[in-house]
C-alpha positions as CSV (number, residue, x, y, z in Angstrom):
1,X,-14.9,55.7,30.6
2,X,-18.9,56.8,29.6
3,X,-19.9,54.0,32.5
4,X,-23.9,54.6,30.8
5,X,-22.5,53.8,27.2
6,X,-21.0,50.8,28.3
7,X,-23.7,49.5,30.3
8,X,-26.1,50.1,27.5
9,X,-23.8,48.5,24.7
10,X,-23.9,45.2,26.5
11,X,-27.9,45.4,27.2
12,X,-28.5,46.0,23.3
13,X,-26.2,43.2,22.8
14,X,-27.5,41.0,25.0
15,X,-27.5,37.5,23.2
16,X,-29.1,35.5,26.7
17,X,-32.9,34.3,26.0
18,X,-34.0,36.3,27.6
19,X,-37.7,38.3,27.4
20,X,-36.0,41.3,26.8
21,X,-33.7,40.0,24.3
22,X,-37.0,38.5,22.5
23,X,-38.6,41.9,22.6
24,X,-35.4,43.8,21.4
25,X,-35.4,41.6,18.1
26,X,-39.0,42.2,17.5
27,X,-38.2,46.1,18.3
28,X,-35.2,46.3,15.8
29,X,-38.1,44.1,13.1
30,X,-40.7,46.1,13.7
31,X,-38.5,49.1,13.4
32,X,-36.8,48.0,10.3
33,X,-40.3,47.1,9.0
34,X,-41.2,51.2,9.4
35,X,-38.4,52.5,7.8
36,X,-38.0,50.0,5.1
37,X,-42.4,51.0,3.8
38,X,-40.9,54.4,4.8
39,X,-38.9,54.4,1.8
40,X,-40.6,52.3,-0.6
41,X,-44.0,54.2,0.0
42,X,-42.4,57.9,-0.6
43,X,-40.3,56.5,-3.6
44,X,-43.2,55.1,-5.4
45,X,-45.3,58.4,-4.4
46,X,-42.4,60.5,-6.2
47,X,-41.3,58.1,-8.6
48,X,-45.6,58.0,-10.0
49,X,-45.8,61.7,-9.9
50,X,-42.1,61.9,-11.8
51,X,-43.1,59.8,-14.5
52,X,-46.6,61.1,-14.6
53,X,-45.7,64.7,-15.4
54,X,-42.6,63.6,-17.5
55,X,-45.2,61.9,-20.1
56,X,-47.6,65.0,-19.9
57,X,-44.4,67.5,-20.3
58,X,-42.7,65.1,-23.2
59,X,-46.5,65.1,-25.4
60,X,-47.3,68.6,-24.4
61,X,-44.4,70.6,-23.1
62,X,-44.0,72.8,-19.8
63,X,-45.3,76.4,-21.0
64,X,-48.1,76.8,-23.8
65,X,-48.5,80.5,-25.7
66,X,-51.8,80.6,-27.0
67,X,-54.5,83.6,-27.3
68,X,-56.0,84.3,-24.2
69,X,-58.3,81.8,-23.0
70,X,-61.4,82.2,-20.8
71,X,-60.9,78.3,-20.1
72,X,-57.1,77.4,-20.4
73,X,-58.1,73.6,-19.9
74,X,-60.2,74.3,-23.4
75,X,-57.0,72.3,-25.8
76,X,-58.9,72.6,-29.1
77,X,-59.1,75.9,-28.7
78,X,-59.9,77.3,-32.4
79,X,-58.3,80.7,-32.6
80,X,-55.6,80.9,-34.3
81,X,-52.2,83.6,-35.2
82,X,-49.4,83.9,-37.1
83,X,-45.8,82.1,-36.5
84,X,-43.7,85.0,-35.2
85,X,-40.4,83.7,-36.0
86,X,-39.0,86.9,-34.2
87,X,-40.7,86.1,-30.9
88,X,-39.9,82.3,-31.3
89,X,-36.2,83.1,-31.3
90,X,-36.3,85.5,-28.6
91,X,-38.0,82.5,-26.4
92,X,-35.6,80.1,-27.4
93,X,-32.8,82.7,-26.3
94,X,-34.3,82.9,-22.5
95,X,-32.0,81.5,-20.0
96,X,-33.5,77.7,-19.2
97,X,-36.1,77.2,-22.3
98,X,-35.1,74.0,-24.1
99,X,-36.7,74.5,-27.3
100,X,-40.1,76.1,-28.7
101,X,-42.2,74.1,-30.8
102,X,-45.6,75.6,-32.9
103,X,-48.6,73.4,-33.5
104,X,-52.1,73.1,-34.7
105,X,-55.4,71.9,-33.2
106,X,-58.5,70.2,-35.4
107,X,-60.8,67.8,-34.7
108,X,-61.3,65.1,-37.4
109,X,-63.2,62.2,-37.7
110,X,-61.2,58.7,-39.4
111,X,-63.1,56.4,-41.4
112,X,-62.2,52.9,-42.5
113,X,-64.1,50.6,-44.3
114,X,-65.9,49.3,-41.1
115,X,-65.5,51.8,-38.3
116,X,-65.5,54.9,-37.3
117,X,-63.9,57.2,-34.5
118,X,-63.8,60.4,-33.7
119,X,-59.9,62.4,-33.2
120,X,-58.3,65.5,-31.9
121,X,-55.7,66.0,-34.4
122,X,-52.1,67.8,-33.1
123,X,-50.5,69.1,-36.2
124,X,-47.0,69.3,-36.1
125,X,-44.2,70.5,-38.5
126,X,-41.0,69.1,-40.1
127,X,-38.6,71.6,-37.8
128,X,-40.1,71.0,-34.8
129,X,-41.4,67.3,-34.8
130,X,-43.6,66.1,-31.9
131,X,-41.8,63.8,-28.4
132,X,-44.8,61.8,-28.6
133,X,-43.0,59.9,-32.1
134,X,-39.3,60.3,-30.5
135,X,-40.4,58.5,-27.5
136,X,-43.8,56.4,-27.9
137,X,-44.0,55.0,-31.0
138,X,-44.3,51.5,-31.1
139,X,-45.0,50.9,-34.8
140,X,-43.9,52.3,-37.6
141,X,-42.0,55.3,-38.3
142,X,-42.5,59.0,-37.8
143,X,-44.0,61.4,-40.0
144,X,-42.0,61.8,-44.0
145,X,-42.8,65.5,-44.2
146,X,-43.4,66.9,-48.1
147,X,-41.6,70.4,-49.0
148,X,-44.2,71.1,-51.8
149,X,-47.0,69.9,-49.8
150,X,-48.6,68.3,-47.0
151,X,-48.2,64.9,-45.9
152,X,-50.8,62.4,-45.7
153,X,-49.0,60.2,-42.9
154,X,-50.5,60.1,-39.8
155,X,-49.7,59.0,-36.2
156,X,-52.6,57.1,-34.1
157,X,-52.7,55.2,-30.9
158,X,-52.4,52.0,-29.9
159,X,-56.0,52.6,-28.2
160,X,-57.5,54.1,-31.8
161,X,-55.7,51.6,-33.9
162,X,-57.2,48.8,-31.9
163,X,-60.7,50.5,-32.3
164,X,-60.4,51.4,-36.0
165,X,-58.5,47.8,-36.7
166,X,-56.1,49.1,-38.5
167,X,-52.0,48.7,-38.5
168,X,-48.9,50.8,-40.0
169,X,-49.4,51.4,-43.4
170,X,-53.0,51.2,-43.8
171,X,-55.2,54.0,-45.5
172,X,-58.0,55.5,-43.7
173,X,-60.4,58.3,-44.7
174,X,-60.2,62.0,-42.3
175,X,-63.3,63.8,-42.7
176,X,-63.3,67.8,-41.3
177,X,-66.6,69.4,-40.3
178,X,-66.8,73.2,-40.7
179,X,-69.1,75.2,-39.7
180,X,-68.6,77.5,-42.8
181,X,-69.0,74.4,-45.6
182,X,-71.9,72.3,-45.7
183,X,-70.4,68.7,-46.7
184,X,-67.6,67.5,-44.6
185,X,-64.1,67.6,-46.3
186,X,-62.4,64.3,-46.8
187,X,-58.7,63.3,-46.8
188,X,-56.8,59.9,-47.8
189,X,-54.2,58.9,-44.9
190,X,-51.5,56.7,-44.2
191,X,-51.4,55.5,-41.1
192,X,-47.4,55.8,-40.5
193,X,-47.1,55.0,-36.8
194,X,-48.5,53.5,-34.0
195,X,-47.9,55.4,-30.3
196,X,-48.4,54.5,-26.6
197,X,-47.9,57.1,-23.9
198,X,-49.9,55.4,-21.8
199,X,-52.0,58.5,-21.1
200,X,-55.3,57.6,-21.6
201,X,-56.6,61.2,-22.1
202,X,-54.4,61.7,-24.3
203,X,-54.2,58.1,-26.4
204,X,-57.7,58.6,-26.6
205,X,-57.8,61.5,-28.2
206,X,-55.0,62.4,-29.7
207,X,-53.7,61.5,-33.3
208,X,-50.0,63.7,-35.1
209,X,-50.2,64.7,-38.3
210,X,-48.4,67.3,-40.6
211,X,-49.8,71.2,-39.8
212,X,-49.7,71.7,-43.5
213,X,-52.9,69.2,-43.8
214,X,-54.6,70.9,-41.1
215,X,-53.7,75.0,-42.7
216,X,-54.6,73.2,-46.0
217,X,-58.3,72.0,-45.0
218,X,-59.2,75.2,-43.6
219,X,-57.8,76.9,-45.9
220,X,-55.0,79.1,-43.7
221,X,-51.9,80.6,-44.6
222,X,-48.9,78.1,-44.2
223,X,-47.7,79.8,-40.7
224,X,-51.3,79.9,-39.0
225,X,-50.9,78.0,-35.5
226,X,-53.1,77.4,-32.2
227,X,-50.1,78.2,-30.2
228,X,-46.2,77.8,-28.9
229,X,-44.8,74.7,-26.6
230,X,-42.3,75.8,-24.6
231,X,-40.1,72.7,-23.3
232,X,-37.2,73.8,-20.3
233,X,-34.1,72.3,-19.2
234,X,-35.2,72.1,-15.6
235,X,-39.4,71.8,-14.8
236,X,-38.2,73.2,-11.6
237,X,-37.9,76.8,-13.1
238,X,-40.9,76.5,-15.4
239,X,-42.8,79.3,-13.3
240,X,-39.9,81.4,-13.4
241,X,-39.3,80.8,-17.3
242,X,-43.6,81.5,-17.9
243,X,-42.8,85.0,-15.7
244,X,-40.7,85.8,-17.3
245,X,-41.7,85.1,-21.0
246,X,-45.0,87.1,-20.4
247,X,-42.8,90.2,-18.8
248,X,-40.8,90.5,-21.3
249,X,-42.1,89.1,-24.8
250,X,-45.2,88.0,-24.6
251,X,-47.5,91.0,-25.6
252,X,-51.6,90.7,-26.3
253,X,-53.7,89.0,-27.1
254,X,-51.3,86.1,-26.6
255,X,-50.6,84.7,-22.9
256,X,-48.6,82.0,-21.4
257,X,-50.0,78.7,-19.6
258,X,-48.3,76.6,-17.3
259,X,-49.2,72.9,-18.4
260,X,-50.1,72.5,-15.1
261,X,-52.6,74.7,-15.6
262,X,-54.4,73.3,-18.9
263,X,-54.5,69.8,-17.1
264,X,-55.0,71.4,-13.7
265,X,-57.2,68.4,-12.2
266,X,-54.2,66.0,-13.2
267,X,-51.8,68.0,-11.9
268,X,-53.9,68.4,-8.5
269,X,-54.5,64.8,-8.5
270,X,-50.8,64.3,-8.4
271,X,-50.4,66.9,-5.7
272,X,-52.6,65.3,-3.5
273,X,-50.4,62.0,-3.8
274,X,-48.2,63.8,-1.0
275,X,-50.9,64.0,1.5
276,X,-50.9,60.0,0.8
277,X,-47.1,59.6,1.2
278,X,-47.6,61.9,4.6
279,X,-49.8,60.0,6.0
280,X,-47.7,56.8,5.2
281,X,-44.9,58.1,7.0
282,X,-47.0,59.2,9.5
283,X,-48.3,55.4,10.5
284,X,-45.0,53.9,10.0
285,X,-43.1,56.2,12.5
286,X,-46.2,56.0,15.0
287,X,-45.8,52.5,14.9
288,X,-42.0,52.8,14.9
289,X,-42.2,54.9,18.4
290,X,-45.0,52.3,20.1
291,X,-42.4,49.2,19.2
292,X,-39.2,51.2,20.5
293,X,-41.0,52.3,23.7
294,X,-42.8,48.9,24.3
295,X,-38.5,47.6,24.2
296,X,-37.6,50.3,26.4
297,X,-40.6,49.9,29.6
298,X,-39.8,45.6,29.2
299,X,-35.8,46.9,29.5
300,X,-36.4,48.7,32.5
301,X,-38.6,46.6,34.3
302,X,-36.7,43.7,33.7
303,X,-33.4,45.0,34.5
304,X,-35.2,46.3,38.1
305,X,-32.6,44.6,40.0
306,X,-29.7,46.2,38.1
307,X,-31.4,49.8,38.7
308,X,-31.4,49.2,42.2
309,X,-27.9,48.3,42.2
310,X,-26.8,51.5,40.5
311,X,-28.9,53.3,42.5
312,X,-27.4,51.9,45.8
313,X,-23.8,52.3,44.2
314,X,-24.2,56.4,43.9
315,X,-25.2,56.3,40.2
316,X,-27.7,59.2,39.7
317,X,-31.2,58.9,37.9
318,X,-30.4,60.7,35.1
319,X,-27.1,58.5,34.3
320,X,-29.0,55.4,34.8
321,X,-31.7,57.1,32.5
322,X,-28.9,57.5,30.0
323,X,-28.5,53.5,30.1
324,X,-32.1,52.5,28.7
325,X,-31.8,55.7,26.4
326,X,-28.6,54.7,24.8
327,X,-29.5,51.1,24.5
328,X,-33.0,52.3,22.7
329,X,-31.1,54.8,20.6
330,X,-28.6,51.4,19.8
331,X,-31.6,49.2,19.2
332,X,-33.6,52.1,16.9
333,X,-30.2,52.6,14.9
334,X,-29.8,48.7,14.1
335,X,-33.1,48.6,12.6
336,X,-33.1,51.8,11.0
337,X,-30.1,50.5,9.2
338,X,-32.1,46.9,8.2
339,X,-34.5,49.2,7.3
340,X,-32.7,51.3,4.8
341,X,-31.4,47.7,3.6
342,X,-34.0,46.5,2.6
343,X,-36.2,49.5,1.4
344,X,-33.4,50.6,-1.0
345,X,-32.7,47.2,-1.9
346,X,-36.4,46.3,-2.7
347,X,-36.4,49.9,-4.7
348,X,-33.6,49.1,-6.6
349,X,-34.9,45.7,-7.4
350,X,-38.0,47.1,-8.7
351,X,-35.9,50.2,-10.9
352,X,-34.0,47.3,-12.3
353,X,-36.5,44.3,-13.2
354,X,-40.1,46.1,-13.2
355,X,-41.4,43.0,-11.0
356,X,-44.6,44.7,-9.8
357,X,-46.7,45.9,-12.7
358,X,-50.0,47.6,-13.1
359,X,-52.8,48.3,-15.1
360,X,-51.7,51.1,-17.6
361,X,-55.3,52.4,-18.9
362,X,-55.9,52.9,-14.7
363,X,-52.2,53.9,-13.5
364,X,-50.8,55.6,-16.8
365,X,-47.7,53.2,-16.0
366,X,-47.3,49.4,-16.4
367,X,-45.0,49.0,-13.5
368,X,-44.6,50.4,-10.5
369,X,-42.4,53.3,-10.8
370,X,-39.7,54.1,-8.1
371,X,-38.0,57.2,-7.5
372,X,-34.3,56.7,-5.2
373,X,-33.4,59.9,-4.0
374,X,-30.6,59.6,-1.1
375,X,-31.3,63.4,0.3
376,X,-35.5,61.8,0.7
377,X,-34.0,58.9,2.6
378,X,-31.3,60.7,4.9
379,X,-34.7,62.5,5.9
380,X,-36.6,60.1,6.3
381,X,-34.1,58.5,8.9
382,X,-32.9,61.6,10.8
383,X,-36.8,62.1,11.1
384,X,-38.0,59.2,12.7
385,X,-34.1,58.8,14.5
386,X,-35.2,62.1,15.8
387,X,-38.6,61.9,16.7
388,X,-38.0,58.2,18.7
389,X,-34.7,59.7,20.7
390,X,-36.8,62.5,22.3
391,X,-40.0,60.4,22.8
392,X,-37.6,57.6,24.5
393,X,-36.8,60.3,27.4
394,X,-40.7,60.1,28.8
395,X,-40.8,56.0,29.4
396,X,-37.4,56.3,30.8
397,X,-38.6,58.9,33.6
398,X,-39.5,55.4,35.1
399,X,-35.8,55.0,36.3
400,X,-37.2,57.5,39.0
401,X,-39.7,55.6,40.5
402,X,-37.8,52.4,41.5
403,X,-36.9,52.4,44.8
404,X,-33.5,50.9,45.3
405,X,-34.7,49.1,48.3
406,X,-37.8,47.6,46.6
407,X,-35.7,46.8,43.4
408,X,-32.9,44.7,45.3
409,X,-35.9,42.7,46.6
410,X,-37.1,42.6,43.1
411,X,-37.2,39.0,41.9
């Protein structure tokens, strides 16, 4: 029989009120306490950075093919080429790329019979369609495209309808400056839908219409475009799928964009979220390893008496080390299981009924979003079950220094 084990199983479950026993509740809390933020904290870090760049990828896509430019964070950029429908299909056919969608850029300003606002407008075609109206529309309906010509309908956001006062189905005036015409060039709209992404760049801004209306005003052929959106299956290969689009089809002047380059201080921002969730992790296992050693010095010196006795019976240091180690390691499992309770359990809570909610225009989200991922958790407990075990070997050096003599006298 594993004498240390057995010692140390009936320490841990000591249920006397005693000191100890006090301070091994508050150990397996505290501990519990660690994990539990442990997992909450890196889940909302991932779960704000998932849906963050899932909202960017859905209104903008994971690869852009533009003309070169000097300042690939430039969106509106106004050069513009021909639809190759050659190269388009040889995209599509690269192992990973989802679909490839062609669109338009021009600014615009809308008009109603009180205000007035300035837009970026995204022109999009019948074929290809835009996610922001599959997934953000809120009002109305998407865009009715016209075979003979182009559609008036336009999409706007909840942002630039609240501005402009106006709701689905209301007309509004678009007025195009050129540099080439000197009066502006006006065009009646419908306002067909109404989107949120949330994004306030982006809601801002941003307002879908038909490309036809934007080739129409400035007078381009039908297949003129800004540039290619390239959405993958995975975003995990989207560096690999951009290599390997330029290598092999892309050919000057035309060059391929990460998104996460065009919106390269979101993207950072995001990034530096992980120093945050780092630096969580950090503070709860510190404070994990200070409860758990606090436990084991209290164990020891109040179990002095016992240590002699083991002592004078032949039991060597390093066994009766073994006794406050296992017990720890007993404790730190016990609350590293409460812990995972109740971290996964508040997660889930929070994935299921959106309870904590927060200010979209700030956040981009109105709830707190939570990402569960059971590989992040494992690691997060093996981690700090890890880190505590090895640190729990220095405080019980103090086996050592009892004397058994001194410790029989012990009282």
């Amino acid at each position: 029989m594993n004498t240390s084990l057995y010692i140390s199983r009936r320490l841990a479950l000591n249920e006397k009120k005693t000191f100890s026993g006090f301070i091994i509740r508050i150990a397996i809390m505290a501990v519990a306490l660690s994990i539990a933020i442990m997992i909450i904290g890196s889940s909302i870090t991932r779960g704000y950075q998932e849906v963050i760049q899932l909202k960017f990828y859905d209104c903008w896509g994971h690869i852009h093919v533009t003309n070169f430019l000097a300042d690939p964070s430039n969106i509106n950029n106004g050069e513009t080429f021909e639809y190759d429908s050659s190269l388009v299909r040889n995209m599509q056919h690269v192992s990973g790329v989802k679909s490839v969608s062609a669109y338009t850029m021009q600014s615009a300003i809308i008009k109603t019979s009180t205000e007035i606002e300035g837009v970026l407008l995204k022109g999009v075609t019948k074929n290809n369609g835009d996610n922001t109206d599959k997934k953000y529309l809120i009002e109305g309906s998407s865009i009715v495209y016209n075979d003979s010509n182009y559609s008036s309908d336009l999409l706007i956001s909840k942002n630039t309808a609240t501005k402009l006062k106006l709701k689905t189905g209301s007309n509004a005036i678009l007025y195009f400056m050129s540099n080439s015409a000197n009066q502006p060039k006006a065009r009646k709209i419908r306002i067909a839908g109404i989107y949120q992404t949330g994004l306030e760049e982006y809601d801002n801004n941003i307002a879908i219409c038909d490309a036809s209306l934007i080739n129409h005003i400035n007078q381009k052929s039908a297949g003129s475009i800004h540039g290619y959106e390239i959405y993958v299956t995975d975003k995990n290969d989207r560096s690999f799928i951009e290599k390997t689009l330029f290598d092999t089809y892309v050919k000057p002047p035309l060059q391929t964009y990460l998104i996460d380059k065009r919106f390269e201080n979101i993207f950072s921002w995001l990034n530096m979220m992980k120093m945050n969730e780092r630096i969580i992790l950090l503070i709860m296992l510190i404070i994990a390893i200070i409860n758990m050693v606090t436990a084991l010095l209290i164990l020891v010196l109040e179990r002095t008496q016992m240590v002699g006795i083991l002592k004078s019976l032949g039991m060597p240091n390093f066994n009766i080390q073994k006794v406050f180690i296992y017990s720890s390691m007993y404790i730190l499992c016990m609350g590293m299981m409460a812990g995972t309770l109740l971290g996964t359990g508040l997660c889930l809570l929070q994935q299921k009924f959106g309870f904590l909610h927060l200010d979209e225009q700030i956040y981009y989200v109105k709830t707190v979003p939570v990402l569960l991922n059971a590989m992040n958790i494992l690691t997060i407990n093996c981690i700090a079950f890890f880190i505590c075990s090895i640190l729990l070997i220095i405080p019980s050096m103090i086996v050592k220094t009892i004397s058994p003599t001194n410790a029989l006298k012990f009282n």
